[in-house]
C-alpha positions in Angstrom: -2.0 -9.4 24.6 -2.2 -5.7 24.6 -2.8 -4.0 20.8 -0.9 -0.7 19.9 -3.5 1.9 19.2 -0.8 2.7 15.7 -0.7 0.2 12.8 2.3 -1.7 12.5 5.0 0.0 9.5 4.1 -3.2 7.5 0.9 -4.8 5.8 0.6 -8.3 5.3 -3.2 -9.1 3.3 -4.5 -12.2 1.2 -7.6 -12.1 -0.4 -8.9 -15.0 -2.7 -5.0 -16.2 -3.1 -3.7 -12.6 -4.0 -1.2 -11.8 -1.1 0.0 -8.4 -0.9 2.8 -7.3 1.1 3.5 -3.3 2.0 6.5 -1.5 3.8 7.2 2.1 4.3 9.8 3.8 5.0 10.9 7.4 5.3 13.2 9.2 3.2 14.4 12.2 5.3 16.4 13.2 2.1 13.7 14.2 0.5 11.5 15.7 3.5 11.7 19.2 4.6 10.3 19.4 8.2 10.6 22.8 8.4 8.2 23.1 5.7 5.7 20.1 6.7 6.5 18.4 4.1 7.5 14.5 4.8 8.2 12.4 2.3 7.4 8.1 2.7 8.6 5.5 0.2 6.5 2.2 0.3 8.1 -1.0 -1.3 4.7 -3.6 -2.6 5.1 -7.2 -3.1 1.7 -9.1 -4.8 1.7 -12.7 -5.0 -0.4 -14.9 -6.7 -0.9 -18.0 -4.2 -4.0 -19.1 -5.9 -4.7 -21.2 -8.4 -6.1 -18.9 -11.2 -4.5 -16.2 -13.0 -5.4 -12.9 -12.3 -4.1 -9.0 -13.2 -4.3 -5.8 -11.2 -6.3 -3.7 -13.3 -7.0 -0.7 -10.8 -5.8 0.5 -7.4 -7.6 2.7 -4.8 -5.5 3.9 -1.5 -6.5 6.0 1.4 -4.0 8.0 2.9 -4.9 9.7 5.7 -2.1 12.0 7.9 -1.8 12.3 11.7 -4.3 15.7 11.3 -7.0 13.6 10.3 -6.8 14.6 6.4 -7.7 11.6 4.3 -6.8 11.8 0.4 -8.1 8.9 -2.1 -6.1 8.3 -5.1 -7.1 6.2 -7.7 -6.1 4.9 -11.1 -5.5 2.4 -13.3 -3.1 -0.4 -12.6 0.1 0.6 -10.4 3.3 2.4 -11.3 1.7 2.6 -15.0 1.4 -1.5 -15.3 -1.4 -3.8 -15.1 0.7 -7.0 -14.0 -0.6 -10.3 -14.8 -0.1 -13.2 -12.5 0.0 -16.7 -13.0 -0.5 -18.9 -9.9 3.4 -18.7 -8.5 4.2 -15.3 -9.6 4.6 -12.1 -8.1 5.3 -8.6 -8.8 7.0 -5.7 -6.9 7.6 -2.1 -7.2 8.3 1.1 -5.1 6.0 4.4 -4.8 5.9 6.9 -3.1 4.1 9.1 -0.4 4.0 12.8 0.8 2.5 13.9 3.9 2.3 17.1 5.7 2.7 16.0 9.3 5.3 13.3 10.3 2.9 10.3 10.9 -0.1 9.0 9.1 -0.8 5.7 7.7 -2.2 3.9 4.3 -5.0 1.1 3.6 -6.7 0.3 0.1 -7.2 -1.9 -2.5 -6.2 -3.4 -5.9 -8.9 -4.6 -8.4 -8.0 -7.5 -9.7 -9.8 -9.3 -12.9 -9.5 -13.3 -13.1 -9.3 -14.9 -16.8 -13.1 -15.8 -16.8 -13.5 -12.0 -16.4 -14.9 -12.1 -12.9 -13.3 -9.0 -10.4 -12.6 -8.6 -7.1 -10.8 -6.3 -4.6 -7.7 -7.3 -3.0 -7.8 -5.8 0.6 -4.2 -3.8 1.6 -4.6 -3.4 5.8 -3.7 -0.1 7.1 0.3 0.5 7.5 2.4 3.2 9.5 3.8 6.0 7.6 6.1 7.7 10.3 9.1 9.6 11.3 11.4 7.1 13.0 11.3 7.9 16.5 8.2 9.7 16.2 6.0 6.2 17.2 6.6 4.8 20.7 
């Protein structure tokens, strides 16, 4: 099997029971190529497929565009929530991304604290942010 050298538009990660699920897409809407300025939506899906509770207390991404410019953001919980999640449950929202060139891609983290107090990080694989077309 021969591996692309570009990571695939979707993440699919599950670390200690904590599966977490990323797509991007591009909204060409609200990108302005003529200014280098390209504008990625990502949709998140965590699920809890463990068997203890746990809640996303902090996130940490890397985004890093097809210059080679790499950006960390972090901050407390995601999308200004700090979702608790029972073994079963799952929780999903949208962000968003803005990149200067038309390709780059994102990889990170969520801390996640179980009810016996305990943390750990949930690992989020790298994913493709990209102009359609613009990835062979």
């Amino acid at each position: 099997m021969i591996k692309s050298q570009t990571e695939p538009a979707m993440s699919d990660t599950t670390t200690r029971g904590i599966r977490i699920q990323v797509e991007s897409t591009y909204v060409e809407e609200r990108s302005d190529p003529q200014e280098s300025y390209f504008f990625f939506a990502y949709h998140v899906v965590i699920s809890n497929e463990g068997s203890e509770t746990a809640q996303l207390i902090s996130r940490e991404w890397l985004i890093t565009d097809s210059d080679g410019n790499m950006e960390r953001v972090q901050g407390a919980g995601v999308i200004g929530e700090t979702p608790l999640l029972g073994p079963g449950q799952s929780f999903e929202y949208t962000s968003f991304c803005p990149l200067r060139t038309s390709m780059g891609s994102m990889q990170g983290g969520y801390t996640m604290r179980l009810a016996n107090g305990e943390t750990f990080r949930a690992e989020i694989e790298p994913f493709t942010l990209a102009v359609p077309g613009v990835v062979n």
